[in-house]
N, C-alpha and C positions, 0 to 999 in steps of 0.2 A: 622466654628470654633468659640466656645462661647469664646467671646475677652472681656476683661475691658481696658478702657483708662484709664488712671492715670495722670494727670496734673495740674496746676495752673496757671503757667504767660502765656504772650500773645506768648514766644517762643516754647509753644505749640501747639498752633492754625494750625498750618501746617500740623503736624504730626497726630493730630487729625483728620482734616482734609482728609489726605489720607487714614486714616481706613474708616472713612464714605464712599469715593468712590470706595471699594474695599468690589463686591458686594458675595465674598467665606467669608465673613470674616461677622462673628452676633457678632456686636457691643450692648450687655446686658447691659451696664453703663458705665457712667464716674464717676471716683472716683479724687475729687478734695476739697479744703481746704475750710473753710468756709467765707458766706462773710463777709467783713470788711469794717471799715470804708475808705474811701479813696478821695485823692484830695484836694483841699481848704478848701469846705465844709464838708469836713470827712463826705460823704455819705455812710453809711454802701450798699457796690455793692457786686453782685456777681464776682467771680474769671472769667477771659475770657473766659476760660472752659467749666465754667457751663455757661455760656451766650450763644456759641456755640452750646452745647448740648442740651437747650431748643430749639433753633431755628429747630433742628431737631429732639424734642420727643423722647430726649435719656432718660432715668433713670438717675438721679444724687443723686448720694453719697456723704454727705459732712462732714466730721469733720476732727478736730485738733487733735483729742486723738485716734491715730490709736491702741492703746493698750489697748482697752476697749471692755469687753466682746462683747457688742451690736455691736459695728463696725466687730468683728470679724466675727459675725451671719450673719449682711446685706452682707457681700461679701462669706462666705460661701454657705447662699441661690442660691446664681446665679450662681455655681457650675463650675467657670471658666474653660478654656482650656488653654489659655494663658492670660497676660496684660499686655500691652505695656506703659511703662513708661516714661516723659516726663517731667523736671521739675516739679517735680509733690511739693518736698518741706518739705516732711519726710525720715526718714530711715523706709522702714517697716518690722516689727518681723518674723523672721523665719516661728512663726504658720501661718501667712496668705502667705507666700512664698508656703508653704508646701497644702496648700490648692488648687494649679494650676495643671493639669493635665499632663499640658506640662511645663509648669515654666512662670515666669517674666523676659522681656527681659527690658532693659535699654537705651537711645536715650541717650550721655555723650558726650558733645561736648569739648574735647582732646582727646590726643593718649593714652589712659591708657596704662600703668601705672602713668603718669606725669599727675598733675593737677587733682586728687581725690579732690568731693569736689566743692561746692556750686559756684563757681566762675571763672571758667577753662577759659571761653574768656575773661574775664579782665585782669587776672592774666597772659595770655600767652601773653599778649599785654605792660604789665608794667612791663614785663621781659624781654621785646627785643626779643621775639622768631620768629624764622624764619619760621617756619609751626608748625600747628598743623592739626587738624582732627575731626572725627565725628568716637566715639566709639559703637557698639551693643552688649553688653554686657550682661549674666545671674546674677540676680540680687541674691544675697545670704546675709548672715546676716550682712559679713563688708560695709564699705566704700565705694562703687564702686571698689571692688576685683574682684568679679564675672572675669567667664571664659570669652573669648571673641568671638561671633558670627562672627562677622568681623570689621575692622577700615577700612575709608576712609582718604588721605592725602590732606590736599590742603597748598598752601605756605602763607605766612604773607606777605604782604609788606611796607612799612614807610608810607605809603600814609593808608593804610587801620586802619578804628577807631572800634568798639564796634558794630556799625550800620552796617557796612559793611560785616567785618569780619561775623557775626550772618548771614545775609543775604546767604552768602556763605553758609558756615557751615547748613545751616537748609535746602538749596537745595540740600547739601552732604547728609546728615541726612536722607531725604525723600524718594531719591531716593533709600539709602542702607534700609529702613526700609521695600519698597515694595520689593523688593528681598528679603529681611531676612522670610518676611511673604509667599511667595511662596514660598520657601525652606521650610519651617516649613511647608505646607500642602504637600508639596510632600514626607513629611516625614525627611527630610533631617535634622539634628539637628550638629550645629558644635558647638564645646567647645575645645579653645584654653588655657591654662594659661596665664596671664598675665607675661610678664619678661621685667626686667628691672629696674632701680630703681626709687622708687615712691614718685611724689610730692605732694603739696595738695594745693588748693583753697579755702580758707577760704572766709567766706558771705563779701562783701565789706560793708562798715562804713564810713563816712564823715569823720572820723578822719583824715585816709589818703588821702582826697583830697587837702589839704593844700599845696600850691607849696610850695619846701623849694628850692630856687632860688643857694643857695651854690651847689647842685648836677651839671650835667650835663647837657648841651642841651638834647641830647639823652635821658635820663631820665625825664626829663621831660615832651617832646613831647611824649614818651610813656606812661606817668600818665593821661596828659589830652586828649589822643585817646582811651584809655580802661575806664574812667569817662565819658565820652560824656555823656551817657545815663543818668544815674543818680552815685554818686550824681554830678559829675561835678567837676573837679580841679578848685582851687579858689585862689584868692589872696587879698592883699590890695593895693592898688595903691594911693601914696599921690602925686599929682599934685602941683603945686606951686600957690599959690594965691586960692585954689579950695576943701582943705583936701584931708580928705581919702576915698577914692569908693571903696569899696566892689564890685570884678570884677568876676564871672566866666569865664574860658579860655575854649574855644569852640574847636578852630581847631590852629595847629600848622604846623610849618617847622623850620627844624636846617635851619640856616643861615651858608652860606656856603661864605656870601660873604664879610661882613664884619669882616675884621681880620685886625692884626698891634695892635699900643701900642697906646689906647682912652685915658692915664692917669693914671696916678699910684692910684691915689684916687679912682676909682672906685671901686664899690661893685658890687655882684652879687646882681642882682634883678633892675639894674641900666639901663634907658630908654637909650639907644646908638644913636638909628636912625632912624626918625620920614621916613615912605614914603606913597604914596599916598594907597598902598595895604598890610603893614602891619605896628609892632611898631616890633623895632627891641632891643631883651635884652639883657643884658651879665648874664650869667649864671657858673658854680662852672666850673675849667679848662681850664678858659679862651673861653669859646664856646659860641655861640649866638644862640639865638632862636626867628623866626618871629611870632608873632602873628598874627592870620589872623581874626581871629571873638569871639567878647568877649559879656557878657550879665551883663553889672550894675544890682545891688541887687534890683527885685521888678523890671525890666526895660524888655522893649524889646532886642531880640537878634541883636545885630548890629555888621555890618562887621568894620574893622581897620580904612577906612577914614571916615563912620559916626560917631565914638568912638572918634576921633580922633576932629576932629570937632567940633563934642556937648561936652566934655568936656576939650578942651583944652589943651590936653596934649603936653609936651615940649619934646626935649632932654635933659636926665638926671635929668628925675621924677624915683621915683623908686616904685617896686613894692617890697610888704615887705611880 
């Protein structure tokens, strides 16, 4: 079956992957975005994708202007049967949908209808959701509308961040991809409607990594688990005698254990309770939240009692 891949981040690389060792299936290209500068030294690299696909004498396709005559041409040439799509980082136009013999299927990591849209494992994570899944979906001109091939469920749980949760979710994904692709050579073609009512995932942005310490414990442990990767929930921390440090929050836990009345003067964002394995905060509701591993600005990543130690922190430093 004449396949295209379609992707760009490294949560590609898997699904990619599994096309290469699936020896029914003539992978003719990957279609991936172009390279960019990246890292410290903004080294213009290629995408994971195409790094991948070199390694194995794929054909690579690369641009940002999927709606230009030429791009339309280079993927018409190769007279697709299907192509499997995978973060890839565009919407693409109807005409090159329409160019597939069998169609463009979609890898959407949620349940569609919920969490349409660039950002589904963050978002289902900074919502407090208790499962989500891995969509296979027919890719058509909206938003990730497309019918549905099949969805896989797996559950959320408090402990699980961006790293984790992904890791799951793209074992779900692989596996439901090489069954979708055996059904499709057996002929088998399934188109479900999407129902239900639908959210969306918007690109995340450093804007909202700013802890606002008036919220919740719960809210908060959910911002800096679905941030882990990038850009990373932050704060400011002024110490006594020491200013202010520019902190990212790494890994969190509601605090379950200090409760009662610390003082009427307290503020949220206010240091309660210094211990050997985290820093304990008060947070909006009266709730506390443990910090377990934080990274000063420019510093290496350090766990609670090294943080704790190298800069001195007291009880009833605050972070702002």
């Amino acid at each position: 079956m004449n396949t295209l891949f379609w992707g760009s981040s490294q949560l590609s690389i898997p699904f990619l992957s599994t096309l290469l060792n699936n020896k029914f299936i003539k992978l003719s290209a990957v279609v991936t975005l172009s390279d960019k500068p990246q890292g410290r030294g903004m080294k213009i690299l290629p995408t994971p994708v195409r790094r991948l696909a070199q390694e194995h004498g794929i054909k690579t396709i690369m641009s940002d202007v999927i709606a230009s005559e030429t791009f339309y041409k280079n993927i018409a040439e190769l007279e697709p049967e299907l192509s499997v799509v995978v973060s890839y980082g565009k919407i693409i136009p109807n005409k090159i949908i329409k160019l597939h013999k069998i169609g463009m299927i979609n890898i959407h990591f949620s349940l569609l209808p919920k969490y349409r849209g660039a950002a589904p494992i963050q978002w289902a994570l900074i919502n407090g959701e208790s499962k989500t899944g891995v969509t296979i979906f027919w890719i058509d001109e909206g938003l990730d509308t497309g019918d549905i091939f099949v969805q896989k469920e797996t559950k959320i749980t408090i402990d699980d961040n961006y790293f984790t949760l992904s890791e799951r979710l793209i074992k779900l994904g692989t596996n439901a991809l090489e069954d979708v692709v055996r059904q499709i050579l057996d002929g088998k073609i399934i188109r479900i409607s999407q129902k239900g009512e639908a959210s969306y995932a918007p690109l995340i942005n450093k804007q909202i990594a700013k802890i606002d310490w008036d919220k919740p414990a719960i809210s908060i442990h959910n911002l800096v688990r679905a941030l882990v990767q990038w850009p990373k929930a932050y704060s400011i921390l002024s110490v006594k005698n020491k200013g202010s440090i520019k902190v990212k929050i790494l890994q969190t836990q509601i605090d379950t254990e200090t409760v009662g009345n610390l003082g009427t003067n307290l503020v949220p964002g206010t240091v309660v309770k210094i211990s050997n394995h985290y820093i304990s905060v008060l947070c909006g509701e009266n709730s506390f939240i443990k910090i377990l591993k934080l990274q000063p600005e420019n510093k290496n990543v350090l766990d609670a009692q090294q943080f704790i130690c190298g800069y001195k922190v007291q009880q009833y430093d605050k972070f702002s």
